[in-house]
mmCIF entry with sequence, helices, sheets and N, C-alpha, C, O atoms, coordinates in Angstrom:
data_MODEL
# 
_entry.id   MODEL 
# 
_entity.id                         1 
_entity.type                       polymer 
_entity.pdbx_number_of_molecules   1 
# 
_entity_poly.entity_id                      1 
_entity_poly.type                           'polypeptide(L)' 
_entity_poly.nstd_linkage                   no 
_entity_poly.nstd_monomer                   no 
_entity_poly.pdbx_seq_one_letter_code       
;(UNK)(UNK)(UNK)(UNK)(UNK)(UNK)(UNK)(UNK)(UNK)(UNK)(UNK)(UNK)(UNK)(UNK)(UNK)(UNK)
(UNK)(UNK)(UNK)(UNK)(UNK)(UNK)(UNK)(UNK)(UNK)(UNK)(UNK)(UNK)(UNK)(UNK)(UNK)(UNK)
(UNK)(UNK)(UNK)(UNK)(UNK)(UNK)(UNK)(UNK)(UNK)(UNK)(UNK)(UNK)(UNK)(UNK)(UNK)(UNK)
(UNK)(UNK)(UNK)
;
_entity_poly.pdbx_seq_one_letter_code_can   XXXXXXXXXXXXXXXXXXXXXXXXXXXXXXXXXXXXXXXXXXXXXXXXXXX 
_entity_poly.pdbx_strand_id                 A 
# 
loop_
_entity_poly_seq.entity_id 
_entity_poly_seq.num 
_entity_poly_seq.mon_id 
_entity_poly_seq.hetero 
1 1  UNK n 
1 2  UNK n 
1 3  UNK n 
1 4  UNK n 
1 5  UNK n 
1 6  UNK n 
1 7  UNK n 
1 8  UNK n 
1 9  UNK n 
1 10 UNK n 
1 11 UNK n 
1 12 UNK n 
1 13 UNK n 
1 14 UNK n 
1 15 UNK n 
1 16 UNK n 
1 17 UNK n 
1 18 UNK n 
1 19 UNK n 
1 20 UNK n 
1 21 UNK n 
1 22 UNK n 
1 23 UNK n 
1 24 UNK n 
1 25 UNK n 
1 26 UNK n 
1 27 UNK n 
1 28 UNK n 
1 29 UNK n 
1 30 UNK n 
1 31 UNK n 
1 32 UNK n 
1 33 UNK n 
1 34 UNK n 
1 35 UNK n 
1 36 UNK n 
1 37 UNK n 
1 38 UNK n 
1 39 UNK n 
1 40 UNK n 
1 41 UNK n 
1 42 UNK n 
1 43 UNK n 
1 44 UNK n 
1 45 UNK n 
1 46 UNK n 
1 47 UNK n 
1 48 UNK n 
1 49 UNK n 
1 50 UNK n 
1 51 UNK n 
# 
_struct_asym.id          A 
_struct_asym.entity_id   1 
# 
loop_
_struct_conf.conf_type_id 
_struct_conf.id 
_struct_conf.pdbx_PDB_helix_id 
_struct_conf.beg_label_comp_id 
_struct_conf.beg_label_asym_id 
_struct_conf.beg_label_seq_id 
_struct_conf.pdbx_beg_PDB_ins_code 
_struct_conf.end_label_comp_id 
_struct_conf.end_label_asym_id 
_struct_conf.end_label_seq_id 
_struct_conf.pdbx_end_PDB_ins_code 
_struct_conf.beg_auth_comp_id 
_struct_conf.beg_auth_asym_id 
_struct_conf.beg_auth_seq_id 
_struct_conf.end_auth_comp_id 
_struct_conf.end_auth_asym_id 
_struct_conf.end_auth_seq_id 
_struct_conf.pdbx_PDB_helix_class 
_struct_conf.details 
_struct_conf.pdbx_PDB_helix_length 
HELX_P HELX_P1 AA1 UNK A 7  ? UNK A 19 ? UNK A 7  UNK A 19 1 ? 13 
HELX_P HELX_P2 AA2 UNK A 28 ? UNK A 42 ? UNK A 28 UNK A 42 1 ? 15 
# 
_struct_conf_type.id          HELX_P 
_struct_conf_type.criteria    ? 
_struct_conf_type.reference   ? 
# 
loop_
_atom_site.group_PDB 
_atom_site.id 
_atom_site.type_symbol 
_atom_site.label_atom_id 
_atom_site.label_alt_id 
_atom_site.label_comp_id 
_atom_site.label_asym_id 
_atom_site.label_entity_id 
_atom_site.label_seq_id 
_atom_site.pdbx_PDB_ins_code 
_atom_site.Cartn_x 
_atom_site.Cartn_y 
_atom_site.Cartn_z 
_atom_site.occupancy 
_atom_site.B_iso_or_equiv 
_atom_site.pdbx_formal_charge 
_atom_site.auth_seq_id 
_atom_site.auth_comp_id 
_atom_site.auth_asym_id 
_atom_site.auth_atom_id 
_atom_site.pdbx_PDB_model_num 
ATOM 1   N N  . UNK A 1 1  ? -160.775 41.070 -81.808  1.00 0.00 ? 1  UNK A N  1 
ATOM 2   C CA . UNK A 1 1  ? -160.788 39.688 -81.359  1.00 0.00 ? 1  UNK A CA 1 
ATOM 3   C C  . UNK A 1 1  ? -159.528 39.439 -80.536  1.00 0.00 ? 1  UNK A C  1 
ATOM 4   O O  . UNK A 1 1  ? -158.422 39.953 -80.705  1.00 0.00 ? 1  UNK A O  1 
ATOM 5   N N  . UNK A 1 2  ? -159.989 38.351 -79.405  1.00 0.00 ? 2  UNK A N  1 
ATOM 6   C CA . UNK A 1 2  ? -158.316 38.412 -79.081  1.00 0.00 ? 2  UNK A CA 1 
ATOM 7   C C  . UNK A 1 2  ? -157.402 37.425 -79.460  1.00 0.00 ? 2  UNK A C  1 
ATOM 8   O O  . UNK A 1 2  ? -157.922 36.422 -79.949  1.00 0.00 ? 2  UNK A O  1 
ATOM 9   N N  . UNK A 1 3  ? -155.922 37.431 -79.351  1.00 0.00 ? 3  UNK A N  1 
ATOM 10  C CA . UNK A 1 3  ? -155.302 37.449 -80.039  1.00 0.00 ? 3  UNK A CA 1 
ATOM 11  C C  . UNK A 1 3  ? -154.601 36.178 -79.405  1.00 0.00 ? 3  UNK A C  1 
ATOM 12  O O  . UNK A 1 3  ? -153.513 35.826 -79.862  1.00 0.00 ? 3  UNK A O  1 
ATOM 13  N N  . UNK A 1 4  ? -155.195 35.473 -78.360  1.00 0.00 ? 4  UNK A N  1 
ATOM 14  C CA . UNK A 1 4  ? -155.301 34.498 -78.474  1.00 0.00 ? 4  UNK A CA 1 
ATOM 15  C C  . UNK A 1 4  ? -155.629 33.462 -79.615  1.00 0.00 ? 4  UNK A C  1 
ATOM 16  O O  . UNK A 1 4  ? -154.938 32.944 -80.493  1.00 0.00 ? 4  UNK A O  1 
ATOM 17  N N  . UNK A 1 5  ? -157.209 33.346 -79.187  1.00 0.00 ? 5  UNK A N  1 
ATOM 18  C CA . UNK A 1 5  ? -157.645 32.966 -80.203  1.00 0.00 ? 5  UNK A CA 1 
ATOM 19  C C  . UNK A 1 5  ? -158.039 32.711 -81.198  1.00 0.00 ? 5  UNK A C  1 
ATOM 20  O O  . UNK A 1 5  ? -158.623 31.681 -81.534  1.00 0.00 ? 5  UNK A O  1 
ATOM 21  N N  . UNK A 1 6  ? -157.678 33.945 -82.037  1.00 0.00 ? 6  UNK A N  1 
ATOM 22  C CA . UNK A 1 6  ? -156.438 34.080 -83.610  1.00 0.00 ? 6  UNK A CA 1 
ATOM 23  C C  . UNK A 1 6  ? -155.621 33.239 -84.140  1.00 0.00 ? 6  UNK A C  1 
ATOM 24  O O  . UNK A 1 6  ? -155.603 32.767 -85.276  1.00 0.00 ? 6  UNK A O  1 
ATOM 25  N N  . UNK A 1 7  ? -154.446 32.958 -82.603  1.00 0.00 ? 7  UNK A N  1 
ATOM 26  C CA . UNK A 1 7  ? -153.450 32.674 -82.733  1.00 0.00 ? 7  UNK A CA 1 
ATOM 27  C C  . UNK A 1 7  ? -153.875 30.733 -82.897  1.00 0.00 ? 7  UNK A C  1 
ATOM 28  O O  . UNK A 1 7  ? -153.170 29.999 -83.590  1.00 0.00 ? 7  UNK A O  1 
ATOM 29  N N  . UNK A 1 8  ? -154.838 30.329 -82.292  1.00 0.00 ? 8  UNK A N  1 
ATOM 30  C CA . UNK A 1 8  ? -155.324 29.079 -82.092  1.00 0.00 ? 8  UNK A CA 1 
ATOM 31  C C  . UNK A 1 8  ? -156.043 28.548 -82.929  1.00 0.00 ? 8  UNK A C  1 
ATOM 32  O O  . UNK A 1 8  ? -156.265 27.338 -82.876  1.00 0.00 ? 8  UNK A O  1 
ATOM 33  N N  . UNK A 1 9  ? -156.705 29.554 -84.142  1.00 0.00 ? 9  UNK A N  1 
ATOM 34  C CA . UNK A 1 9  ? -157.067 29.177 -85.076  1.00 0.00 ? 9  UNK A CA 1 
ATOM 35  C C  . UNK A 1 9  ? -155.959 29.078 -86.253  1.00 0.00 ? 9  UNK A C  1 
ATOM 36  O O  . UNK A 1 9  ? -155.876 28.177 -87.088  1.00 0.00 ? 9  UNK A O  1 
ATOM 37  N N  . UNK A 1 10 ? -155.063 30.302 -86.114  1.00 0.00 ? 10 UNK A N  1 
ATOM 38  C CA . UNK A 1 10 ? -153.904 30.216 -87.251  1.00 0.00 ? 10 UNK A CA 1 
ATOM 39  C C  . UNK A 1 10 ? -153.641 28.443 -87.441  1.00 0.00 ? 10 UNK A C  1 
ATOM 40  O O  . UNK A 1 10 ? -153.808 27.640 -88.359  1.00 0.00 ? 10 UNK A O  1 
ATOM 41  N N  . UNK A 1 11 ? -153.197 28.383 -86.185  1.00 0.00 ? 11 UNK A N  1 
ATOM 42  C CA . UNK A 1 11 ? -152.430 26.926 -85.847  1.00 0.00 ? 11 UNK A CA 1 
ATOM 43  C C  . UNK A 1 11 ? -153.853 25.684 -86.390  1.00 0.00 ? 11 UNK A C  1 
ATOM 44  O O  . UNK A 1 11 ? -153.424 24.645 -86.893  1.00 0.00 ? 11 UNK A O  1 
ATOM 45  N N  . UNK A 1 12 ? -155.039 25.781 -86.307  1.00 0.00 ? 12 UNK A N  1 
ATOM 46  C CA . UNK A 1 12 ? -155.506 24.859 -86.324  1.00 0.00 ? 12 UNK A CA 1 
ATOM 47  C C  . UNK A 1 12 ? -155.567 24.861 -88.044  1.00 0.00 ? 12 UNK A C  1 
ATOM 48  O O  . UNK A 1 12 ? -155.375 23.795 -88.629  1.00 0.00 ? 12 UNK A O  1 
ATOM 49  N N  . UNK A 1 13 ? -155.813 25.972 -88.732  1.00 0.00 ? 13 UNK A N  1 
ATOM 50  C CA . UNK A 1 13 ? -155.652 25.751 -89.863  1.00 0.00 ? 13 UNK A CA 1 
ATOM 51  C C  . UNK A 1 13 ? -155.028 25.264 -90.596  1.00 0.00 ? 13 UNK A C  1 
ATOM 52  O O  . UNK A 1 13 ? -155.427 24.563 -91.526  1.00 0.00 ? 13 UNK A O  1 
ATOM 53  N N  . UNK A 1 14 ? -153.549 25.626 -90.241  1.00 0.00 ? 14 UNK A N  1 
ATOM 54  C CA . UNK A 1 14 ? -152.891 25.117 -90.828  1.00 0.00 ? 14 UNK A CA 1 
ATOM 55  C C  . UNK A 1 14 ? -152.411 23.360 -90.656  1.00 0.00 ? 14 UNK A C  1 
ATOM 56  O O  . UNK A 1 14 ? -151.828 22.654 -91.479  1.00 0.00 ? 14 UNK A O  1 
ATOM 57  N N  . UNK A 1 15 ? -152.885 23.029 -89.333  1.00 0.00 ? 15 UNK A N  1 
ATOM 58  C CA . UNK A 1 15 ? -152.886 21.354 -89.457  1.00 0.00 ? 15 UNK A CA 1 
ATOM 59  C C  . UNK A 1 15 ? -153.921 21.130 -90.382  1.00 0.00 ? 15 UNK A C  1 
ATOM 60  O O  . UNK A 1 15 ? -153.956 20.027 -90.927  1.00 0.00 ? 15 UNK A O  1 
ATOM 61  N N  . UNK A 1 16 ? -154.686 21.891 -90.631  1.00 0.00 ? 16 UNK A N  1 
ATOM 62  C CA . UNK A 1 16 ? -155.926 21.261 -91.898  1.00 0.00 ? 16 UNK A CA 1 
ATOM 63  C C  . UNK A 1 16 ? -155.381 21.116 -93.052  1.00 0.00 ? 16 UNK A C  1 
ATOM 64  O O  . UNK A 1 16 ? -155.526 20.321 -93.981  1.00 0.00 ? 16 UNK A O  1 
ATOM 65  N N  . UNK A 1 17 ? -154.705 22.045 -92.841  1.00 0.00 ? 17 UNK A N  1 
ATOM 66  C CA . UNK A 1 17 ? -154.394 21.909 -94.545  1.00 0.00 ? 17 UNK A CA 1 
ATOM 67  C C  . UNK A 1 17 ? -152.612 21.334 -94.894  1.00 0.00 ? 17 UNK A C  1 
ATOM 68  O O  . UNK A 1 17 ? -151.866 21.299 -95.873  1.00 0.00 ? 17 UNK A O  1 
ATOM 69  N N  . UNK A 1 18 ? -152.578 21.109 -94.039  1.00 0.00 ? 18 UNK A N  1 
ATOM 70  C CA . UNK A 1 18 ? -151.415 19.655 -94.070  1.00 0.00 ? 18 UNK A CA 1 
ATOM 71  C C  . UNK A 1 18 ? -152.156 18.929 -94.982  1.00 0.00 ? 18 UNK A C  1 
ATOM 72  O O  . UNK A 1 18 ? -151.893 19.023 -96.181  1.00 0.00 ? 18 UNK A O  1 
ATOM 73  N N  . UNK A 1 19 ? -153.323 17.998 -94.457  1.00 0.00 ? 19 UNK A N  1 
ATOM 74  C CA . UNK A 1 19 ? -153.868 16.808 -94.476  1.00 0.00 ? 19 UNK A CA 1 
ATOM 75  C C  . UNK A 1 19 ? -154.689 17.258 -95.783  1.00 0.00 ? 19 UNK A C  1 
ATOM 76  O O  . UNK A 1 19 ? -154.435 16.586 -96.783  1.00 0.00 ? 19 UNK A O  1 
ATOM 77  N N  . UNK A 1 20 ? -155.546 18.192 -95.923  1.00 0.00 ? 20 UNK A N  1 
ATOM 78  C CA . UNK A 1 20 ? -156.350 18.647 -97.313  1.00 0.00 ? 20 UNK A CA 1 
ATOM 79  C C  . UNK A 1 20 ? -155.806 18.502 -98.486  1.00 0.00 ? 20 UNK A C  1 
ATOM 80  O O  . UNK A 1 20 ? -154.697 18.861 -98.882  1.00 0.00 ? 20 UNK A O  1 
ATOM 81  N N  . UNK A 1 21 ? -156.882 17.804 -99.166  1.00 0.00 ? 21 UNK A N  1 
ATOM 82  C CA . UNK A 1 21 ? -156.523 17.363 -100.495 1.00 0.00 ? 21 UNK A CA 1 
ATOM 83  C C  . UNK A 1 21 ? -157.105 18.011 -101.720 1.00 0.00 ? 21 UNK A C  1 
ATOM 84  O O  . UNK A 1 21 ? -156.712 18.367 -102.830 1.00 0.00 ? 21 UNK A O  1 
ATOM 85  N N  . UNK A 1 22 ? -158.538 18.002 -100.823 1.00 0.00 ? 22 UNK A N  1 
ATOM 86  C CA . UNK A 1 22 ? -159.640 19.111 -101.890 1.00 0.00 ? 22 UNK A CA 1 
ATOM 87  C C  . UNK A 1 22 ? -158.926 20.255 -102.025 1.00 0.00 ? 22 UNK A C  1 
ATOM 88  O O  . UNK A 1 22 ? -158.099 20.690 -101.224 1.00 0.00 ? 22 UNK A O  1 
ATOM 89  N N  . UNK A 1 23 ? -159.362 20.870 -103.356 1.00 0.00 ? 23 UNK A N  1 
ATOM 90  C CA . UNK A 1 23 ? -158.725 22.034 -103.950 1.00 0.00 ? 23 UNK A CA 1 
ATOM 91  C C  . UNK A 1 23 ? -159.861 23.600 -102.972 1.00 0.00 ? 23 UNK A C  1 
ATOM 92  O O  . UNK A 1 23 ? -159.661 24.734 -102.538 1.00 0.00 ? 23 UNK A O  1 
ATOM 93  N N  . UNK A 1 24 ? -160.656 22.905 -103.059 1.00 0.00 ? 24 UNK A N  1 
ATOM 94  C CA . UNK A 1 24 ? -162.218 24.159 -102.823 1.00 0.00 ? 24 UNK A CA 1 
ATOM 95  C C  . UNK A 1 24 ? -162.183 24.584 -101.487 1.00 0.00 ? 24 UNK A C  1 
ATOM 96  O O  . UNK A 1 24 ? -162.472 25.676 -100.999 1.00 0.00 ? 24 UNK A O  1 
ATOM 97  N N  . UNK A 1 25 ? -161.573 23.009 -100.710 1.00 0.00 ? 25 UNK A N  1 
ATOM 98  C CA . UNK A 1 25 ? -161.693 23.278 -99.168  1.00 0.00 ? 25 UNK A CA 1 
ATOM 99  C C  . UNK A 1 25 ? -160.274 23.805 -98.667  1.00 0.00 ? 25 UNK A C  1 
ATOM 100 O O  . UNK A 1 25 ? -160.194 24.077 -97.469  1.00 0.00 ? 25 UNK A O  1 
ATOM 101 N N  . UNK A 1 26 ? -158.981 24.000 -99.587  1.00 0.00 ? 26 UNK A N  1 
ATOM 102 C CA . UNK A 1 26 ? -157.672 24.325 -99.518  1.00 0.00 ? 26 UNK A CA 1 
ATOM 103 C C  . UNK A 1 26 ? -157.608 25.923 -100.353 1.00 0.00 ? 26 UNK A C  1 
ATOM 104 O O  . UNK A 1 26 ? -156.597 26.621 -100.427 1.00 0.00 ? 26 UNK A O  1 
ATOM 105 N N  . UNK A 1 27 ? -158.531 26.150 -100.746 1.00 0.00 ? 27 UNK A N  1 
ATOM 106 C CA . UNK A 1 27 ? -159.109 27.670 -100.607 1.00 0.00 ? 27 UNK A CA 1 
ATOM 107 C C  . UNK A 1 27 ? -159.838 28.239 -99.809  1.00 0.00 ? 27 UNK A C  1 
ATOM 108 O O  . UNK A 1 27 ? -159.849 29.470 -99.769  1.00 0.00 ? 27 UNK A O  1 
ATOM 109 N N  . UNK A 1 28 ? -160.540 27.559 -99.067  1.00 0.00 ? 28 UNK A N  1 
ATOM 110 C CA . UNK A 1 28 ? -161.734 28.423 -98.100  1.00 0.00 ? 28 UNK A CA 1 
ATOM 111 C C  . UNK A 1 28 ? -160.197 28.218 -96.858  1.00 0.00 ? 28 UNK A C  1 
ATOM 112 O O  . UNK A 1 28 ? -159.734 29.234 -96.338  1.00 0.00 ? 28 UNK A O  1 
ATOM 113 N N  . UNK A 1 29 ? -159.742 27.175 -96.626  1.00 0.00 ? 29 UNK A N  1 
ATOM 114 C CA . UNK A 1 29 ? -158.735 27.467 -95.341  1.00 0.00 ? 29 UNK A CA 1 
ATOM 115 C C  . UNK A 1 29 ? -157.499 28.650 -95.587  1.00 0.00 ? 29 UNK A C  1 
ATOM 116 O O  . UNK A 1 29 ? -156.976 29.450 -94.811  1.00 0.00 ? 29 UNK A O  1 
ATOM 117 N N  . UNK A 1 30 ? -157.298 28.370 -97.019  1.00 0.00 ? 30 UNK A N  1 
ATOM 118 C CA . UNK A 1 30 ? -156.243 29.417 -96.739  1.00 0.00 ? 30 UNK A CA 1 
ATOM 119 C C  . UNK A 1 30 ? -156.386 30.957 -96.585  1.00 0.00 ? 30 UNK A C  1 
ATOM 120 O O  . UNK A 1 30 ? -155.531 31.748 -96.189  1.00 0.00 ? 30 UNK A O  1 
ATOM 121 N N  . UNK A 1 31 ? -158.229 31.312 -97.168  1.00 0.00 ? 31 UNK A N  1 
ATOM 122 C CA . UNK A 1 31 ? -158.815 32.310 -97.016  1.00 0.00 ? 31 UNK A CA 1 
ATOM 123 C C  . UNK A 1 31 ? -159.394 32.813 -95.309  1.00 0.00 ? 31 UNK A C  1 
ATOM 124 O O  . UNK A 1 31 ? -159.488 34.007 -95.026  1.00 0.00 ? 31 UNK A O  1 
ATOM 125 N N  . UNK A 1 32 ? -159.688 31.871 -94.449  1.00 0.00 ? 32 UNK A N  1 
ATOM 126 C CA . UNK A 1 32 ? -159.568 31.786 -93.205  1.00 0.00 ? 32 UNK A CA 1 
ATOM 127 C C  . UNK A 1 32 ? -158.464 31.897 -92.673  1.00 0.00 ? 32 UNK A C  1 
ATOM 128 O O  . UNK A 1 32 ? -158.239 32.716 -91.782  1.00 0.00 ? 32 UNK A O  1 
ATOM 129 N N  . UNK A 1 33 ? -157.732 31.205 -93.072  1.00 0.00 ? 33 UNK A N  1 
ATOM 130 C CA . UNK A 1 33 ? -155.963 31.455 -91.999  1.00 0.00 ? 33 UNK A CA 1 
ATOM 131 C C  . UNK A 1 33 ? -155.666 32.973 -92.958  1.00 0.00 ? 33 UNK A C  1 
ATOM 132 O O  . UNK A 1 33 ? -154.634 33.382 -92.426  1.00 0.00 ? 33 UNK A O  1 
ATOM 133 N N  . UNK A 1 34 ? -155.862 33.523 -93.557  1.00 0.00 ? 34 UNK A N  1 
ATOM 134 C CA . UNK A 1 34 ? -155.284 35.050 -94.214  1.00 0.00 ? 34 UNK A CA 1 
ATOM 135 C C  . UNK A 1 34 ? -156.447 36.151 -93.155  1.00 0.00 ? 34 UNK A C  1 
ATOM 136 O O  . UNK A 1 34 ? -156.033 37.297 -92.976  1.00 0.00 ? 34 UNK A O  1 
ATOM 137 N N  . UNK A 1 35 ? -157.036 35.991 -92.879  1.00 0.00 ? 35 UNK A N  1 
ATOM 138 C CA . UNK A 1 35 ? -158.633 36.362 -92.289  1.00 0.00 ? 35 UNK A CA 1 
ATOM 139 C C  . UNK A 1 35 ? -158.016 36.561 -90.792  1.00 0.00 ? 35 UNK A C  1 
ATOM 140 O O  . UNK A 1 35 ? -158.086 37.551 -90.065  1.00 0.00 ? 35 UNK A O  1 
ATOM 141 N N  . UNK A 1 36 ? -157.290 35.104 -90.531  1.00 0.00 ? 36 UNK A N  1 
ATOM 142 C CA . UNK A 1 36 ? -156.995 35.393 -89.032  1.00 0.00 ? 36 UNK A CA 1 
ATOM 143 C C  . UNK A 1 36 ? -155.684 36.053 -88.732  1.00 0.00 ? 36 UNK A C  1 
ATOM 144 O O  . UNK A 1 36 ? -155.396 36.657 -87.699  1.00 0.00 ? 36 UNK A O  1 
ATOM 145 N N  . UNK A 1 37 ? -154.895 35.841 -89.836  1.00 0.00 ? 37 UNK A N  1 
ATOM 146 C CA . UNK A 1 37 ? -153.338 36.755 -89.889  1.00 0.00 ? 37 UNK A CA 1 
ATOM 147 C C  . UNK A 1 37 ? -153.194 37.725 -89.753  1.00 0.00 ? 37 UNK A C  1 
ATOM 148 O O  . UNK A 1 37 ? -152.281 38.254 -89.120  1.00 0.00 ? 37 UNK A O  1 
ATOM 149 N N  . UNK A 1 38 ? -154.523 38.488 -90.611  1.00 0.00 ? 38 UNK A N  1 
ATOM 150 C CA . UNK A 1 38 ? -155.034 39.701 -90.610  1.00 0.00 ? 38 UNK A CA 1 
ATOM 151 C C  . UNK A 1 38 ? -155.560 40.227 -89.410  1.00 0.00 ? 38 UNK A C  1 
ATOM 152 O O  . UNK A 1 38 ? -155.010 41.299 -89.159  1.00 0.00 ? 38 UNK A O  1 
ATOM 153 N N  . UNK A 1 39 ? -156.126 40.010 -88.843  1.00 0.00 ? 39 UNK A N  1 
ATOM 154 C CA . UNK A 1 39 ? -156.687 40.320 -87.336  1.00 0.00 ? 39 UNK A CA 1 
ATOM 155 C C  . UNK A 1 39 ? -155.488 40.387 -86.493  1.00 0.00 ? 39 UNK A C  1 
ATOM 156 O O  . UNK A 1 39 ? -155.441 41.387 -85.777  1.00 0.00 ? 39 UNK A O  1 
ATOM 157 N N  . UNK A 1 40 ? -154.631 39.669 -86.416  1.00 0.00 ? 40 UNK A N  1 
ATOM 158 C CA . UNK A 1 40 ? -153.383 39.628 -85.299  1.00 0.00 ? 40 UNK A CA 1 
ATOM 159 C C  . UNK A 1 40 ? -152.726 40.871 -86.069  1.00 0.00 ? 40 UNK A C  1 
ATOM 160 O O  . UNK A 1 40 ? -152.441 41.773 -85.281  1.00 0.00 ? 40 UNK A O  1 
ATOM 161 N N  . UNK A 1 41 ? -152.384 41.177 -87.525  1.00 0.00 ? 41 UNK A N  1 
ATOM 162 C CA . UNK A 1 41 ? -151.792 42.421 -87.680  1.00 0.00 ? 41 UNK A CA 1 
ATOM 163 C C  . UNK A 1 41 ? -151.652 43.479 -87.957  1.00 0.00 ? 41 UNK A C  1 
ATOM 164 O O  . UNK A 1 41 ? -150.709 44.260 -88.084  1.00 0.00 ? 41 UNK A O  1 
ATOM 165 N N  . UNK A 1 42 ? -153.535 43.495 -88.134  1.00 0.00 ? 42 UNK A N  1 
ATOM 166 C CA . UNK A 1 42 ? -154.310 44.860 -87.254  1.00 0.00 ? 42 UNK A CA 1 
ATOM 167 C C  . UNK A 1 42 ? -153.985 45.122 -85.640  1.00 0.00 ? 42 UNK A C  1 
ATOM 168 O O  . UNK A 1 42 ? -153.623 46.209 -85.190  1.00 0.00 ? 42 UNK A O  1 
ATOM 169 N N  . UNK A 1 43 ? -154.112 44.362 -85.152  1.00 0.00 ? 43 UNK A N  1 
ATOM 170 C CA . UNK A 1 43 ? -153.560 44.131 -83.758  1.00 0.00 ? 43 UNK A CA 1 
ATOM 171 C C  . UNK A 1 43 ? -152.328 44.594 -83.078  1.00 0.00 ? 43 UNK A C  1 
ATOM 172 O O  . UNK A 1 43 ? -152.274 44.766 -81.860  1.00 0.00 ? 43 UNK A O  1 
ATOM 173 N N  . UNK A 1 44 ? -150.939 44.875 -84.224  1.00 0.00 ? 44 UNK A N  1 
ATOM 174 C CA . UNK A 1 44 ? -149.631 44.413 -83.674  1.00 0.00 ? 44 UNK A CA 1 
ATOM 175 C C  . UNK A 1 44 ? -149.544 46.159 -83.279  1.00 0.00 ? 44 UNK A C  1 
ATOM 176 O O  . UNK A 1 44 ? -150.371 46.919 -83.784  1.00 0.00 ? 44 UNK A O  1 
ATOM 177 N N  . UNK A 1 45 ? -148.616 46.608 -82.469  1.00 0.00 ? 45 UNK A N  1 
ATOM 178 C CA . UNK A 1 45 ? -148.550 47.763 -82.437  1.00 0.00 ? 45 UNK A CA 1 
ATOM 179 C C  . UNK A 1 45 ? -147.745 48.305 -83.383  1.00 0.00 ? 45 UNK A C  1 
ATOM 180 O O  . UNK A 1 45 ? -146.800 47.615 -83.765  1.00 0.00 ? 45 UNK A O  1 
ATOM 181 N N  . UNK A 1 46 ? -147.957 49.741 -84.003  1.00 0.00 ? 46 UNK A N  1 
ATOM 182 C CA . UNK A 1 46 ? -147.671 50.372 -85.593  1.00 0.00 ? 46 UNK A CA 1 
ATOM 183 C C  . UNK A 1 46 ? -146.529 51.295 -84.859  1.00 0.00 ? 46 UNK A C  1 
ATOM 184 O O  . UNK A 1 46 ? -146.800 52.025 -83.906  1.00 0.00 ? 46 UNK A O  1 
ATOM 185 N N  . UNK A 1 47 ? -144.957 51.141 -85.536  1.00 0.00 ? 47 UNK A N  1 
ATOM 186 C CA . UNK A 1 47 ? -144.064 52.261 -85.424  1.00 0.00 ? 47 UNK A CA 1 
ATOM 187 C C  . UNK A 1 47 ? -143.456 51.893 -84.306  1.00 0.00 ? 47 UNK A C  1 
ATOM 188 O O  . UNK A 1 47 ? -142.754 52.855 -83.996  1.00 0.00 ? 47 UNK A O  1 
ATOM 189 N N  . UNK A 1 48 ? -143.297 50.878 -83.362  1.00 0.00 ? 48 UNK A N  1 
ATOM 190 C CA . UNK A 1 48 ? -143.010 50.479 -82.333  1.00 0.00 ? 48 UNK A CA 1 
ATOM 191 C C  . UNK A 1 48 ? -140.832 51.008 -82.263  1.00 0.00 ? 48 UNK A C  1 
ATOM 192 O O  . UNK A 1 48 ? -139.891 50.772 -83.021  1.00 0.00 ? 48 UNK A O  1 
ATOM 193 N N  . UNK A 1 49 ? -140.949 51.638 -81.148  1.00 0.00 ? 49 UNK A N  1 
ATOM 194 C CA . UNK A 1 49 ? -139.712 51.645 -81.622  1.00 0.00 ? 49 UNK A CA 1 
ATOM 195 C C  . UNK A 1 49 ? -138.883 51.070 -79.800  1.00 0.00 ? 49 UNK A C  1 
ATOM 196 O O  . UNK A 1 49 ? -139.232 51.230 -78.631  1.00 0.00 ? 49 UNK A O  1 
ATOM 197 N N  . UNK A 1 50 ? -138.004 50.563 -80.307  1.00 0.00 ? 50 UNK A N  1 
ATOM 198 C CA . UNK A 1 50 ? -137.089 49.635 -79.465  1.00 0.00 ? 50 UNK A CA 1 
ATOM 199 C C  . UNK A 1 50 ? -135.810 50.810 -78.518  1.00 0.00 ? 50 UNK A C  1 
ATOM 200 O O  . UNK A 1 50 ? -135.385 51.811 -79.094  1.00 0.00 ? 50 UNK A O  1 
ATOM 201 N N  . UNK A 1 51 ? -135.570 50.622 -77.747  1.00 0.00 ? 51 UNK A N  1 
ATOM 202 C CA . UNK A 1 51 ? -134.676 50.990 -76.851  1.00 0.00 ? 51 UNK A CA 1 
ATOM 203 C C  . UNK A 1 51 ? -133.433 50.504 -76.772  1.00 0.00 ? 51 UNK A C  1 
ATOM 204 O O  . UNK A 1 51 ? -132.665 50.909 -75.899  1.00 0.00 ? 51 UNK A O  1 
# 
């Protein structure tokens, strides 16, 4: 997926769950924002080494 729009869901989630009060629906988001964290750091490059 790209890693954009990963990055645009991370963010939208987490304004959700600012505002979330429900317990059920403050599990399914935080299981979505872990879902999309995950994708960006499958993504990141592994062993990267700096100059």
């Amino acid at each position: 997926m790209d890693k954009t729009i990963a990055q645009l869901n991370i963010n939208h989630y987490r304004r959700l769950l600012e505002k979330e009060t429900d317990e059920q629906r403050r599990r399914m988001l935080l299981r979505l924002l872990a879902e999309e964290e995950a994708k960006i750091a499958d993504n990141a490059p592994k062993d990267r080494k700096r100059r």
